[in-house]
C-alpha positions as CSV (number, residue, x, y, z in Angstrom):
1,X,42.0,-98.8,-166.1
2,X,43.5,-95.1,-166.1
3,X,42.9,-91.4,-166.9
4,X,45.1,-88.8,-167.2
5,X,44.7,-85.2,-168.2
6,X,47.1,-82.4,-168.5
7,X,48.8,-80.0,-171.2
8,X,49.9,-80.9,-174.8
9,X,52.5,-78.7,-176.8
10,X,53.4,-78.4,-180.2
11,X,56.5,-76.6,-181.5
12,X,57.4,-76.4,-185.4
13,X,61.0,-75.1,-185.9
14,X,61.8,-73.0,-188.6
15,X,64.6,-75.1,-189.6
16,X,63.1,-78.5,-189.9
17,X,60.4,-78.1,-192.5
18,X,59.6,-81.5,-194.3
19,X,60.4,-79.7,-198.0
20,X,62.9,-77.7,-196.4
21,X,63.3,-74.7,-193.8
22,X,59.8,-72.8,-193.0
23,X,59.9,-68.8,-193.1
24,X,59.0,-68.8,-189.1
25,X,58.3,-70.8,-185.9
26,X,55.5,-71.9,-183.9
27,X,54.7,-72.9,-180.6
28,X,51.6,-73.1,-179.1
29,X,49.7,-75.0,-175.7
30,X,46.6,-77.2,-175.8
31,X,44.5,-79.6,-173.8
32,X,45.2,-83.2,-173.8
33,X,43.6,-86.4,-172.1
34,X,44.2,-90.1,-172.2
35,X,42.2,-92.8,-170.7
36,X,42.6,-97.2,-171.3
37,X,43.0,-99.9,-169.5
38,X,43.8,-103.9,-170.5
39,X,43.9,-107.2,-169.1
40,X,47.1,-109.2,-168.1
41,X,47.2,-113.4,-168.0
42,X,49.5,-114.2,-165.1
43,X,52.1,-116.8,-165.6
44,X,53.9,-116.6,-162.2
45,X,54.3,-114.5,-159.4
46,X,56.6,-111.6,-161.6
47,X,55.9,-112.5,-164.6
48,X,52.3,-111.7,-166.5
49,X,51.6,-111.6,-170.3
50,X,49.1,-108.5,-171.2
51,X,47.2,-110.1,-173.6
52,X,45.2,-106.8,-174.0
53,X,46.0,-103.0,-173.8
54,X,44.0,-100.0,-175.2
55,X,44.8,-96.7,-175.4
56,X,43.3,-93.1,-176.5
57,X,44.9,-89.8,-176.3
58,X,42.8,-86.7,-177.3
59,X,44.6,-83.7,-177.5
60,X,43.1,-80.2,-178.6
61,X,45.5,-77.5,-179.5
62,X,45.0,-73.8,-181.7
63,X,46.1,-73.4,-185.1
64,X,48.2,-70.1,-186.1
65,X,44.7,-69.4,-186.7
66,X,43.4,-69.7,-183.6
67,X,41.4,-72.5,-185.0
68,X,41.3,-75.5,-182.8
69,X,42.4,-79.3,-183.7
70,X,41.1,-82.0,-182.0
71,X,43.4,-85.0,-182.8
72,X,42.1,-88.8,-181.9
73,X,45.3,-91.3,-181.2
74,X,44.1,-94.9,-180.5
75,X,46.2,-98.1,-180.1
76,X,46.4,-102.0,-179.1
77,X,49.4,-103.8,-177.3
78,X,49.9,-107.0,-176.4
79,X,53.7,-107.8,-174.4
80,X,55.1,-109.2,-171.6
81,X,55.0,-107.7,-167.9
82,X,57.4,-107.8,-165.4
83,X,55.9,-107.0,-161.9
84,X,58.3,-105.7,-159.2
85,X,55.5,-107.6,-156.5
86,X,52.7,-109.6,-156.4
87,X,49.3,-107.8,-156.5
88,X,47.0,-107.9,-153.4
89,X,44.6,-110.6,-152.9
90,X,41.0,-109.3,-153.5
């Protein structure tokens, strides 16, 4: 299980438009936050499968506008793990 907060930026460049260059640039600082945790099988000592991983990353930035976006990113994994040492015994 984790948390993490800190800063999000988005920058639009006035050469990369998606139908071609805009008439100006943008840039501009927001909050963000991501929390999630998951569960791993363990196969051997280095070697676990995470059979289950969640994530979700909120981030709130301002518009041009000065009208704020709050944007809601969620996703599932499932891969192997590689661990560098064996966890403590609880």
């Amino acid at each position: 299980m984790h948390t993490l907060f800190g800063a999000a930026r988005l920058t639009e460049d006035a050469n990369a438009g998606i139908l071609g260059p805009n008439s100006s640039s943008f840039s501009t600082n927001g909050f963000a936050m991501a929390f999630g945790g998951g569960v791993d099988l363990k196969l051997t000592k280095h070697v676990a499968w995470r059979v289950f991983q969640s994530e979700f990353l909120v981030t709130k930035i301002a518009d041009v506008l000065t009208v704020f976006r709050t944007t809601f990113v969620q996703h599932l994994d499932c891969l192997p793990i590689w661990r560098w040492s064996s966890p403590a015994a609880a």
